[in-house]
C-alpha positions as CSV (number, residue, x, y, z in Angstrom):
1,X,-1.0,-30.1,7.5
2,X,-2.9,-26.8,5.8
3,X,-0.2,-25.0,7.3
4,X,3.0,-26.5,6.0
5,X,1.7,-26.2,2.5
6,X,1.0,-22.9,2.9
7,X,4.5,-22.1,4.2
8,X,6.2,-24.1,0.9
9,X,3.6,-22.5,-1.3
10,X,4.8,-19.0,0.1
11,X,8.6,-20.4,0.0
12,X,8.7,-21.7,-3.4
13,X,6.4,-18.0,-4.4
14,X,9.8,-16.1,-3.3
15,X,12.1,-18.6,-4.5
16,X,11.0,-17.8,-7.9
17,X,10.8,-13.8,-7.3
18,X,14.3,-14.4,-6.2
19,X,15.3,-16.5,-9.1
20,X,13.5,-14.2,-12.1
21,X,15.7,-11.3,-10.1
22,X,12.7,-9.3,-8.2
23,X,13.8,-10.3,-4.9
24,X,12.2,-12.5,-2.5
25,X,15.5,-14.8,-1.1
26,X,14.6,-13.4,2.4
27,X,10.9,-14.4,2.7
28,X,11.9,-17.7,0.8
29,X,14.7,-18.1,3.7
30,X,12.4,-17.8,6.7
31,X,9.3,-19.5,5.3
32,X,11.8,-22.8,4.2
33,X,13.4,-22.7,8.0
34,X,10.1,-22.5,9.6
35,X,8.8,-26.0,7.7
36,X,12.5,-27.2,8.7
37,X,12.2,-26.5,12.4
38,X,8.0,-27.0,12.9
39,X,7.3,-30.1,10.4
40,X,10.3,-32.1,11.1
41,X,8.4,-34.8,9.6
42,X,7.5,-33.6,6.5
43,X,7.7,-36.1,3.2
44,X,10.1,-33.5,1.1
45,X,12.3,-32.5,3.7
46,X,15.4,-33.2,1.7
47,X,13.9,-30.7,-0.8
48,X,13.6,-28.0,1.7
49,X,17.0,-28.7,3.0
50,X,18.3,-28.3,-0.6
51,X,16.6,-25.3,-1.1
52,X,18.0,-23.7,1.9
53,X,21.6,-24.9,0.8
54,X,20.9,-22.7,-2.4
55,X,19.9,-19.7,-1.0
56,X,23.5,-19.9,1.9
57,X,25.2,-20.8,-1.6
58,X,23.8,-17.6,-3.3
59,X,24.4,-15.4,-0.2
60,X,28.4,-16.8,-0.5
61,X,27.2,-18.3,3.3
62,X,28.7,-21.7,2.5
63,X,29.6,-23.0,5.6
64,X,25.6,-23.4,6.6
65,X,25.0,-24.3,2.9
66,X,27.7,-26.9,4.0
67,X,25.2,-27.7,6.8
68,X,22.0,-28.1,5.5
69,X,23.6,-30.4,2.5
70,X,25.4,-32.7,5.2
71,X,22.3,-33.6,6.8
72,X,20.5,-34.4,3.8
73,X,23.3,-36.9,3.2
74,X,23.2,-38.2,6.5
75,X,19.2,-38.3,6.9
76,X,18.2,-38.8,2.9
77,X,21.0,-41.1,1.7
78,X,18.4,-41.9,-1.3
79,X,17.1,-38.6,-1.9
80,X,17.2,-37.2,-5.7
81,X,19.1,-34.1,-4.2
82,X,22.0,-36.5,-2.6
83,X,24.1,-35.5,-5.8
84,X,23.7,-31.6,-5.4
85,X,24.4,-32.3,-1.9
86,X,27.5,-34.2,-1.9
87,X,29.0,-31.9,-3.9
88,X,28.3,-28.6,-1.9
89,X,29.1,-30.2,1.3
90,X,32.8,-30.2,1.7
């Protein structure tokens, strides 16, 4: 458990380097899609599938945005981020 906190601590660290323009979308990327692929399970799932939506969206990669925001609509149909999602997934 220590160990997927650590990751979104770390993720959501670059996300915001990345957001206040000092960089950081790549570690954010990797440390978001390593929760995604080794805590399957995890409570907030849908947020870390939204977050890596934005960062496709901001790199212009917007058929894997398309991706992760499909499955949050298909596994998370009452998730807070289903509105984001349905409208980035077409």
């Amino acid at each position: 458990m220590r160990n997927w906190l650590s990751n979104l601590n770390n993720a959501l660290f670059y996300l915001k380097r990345f957001h206040d323009g000092k960089g950081g979308k790549l570690g954010a990327f990797w440390r978001l899609k390593n929760i995604l692929e080794r805590y399957p399970t995890y409570s907030r799932l849908d947020q870390v599938l939204t977050l890596l939506g934005e960062l496709n969206v901001a790199d212009n990669n917007l058929d894997e945005a398309a991706a992760y925001y499909q499955r949050i609509i298909k596994d998370f149909p009452a998730s807070q981020y289903l509105g984001e999602a349905s409208r980035h997934s077409l």
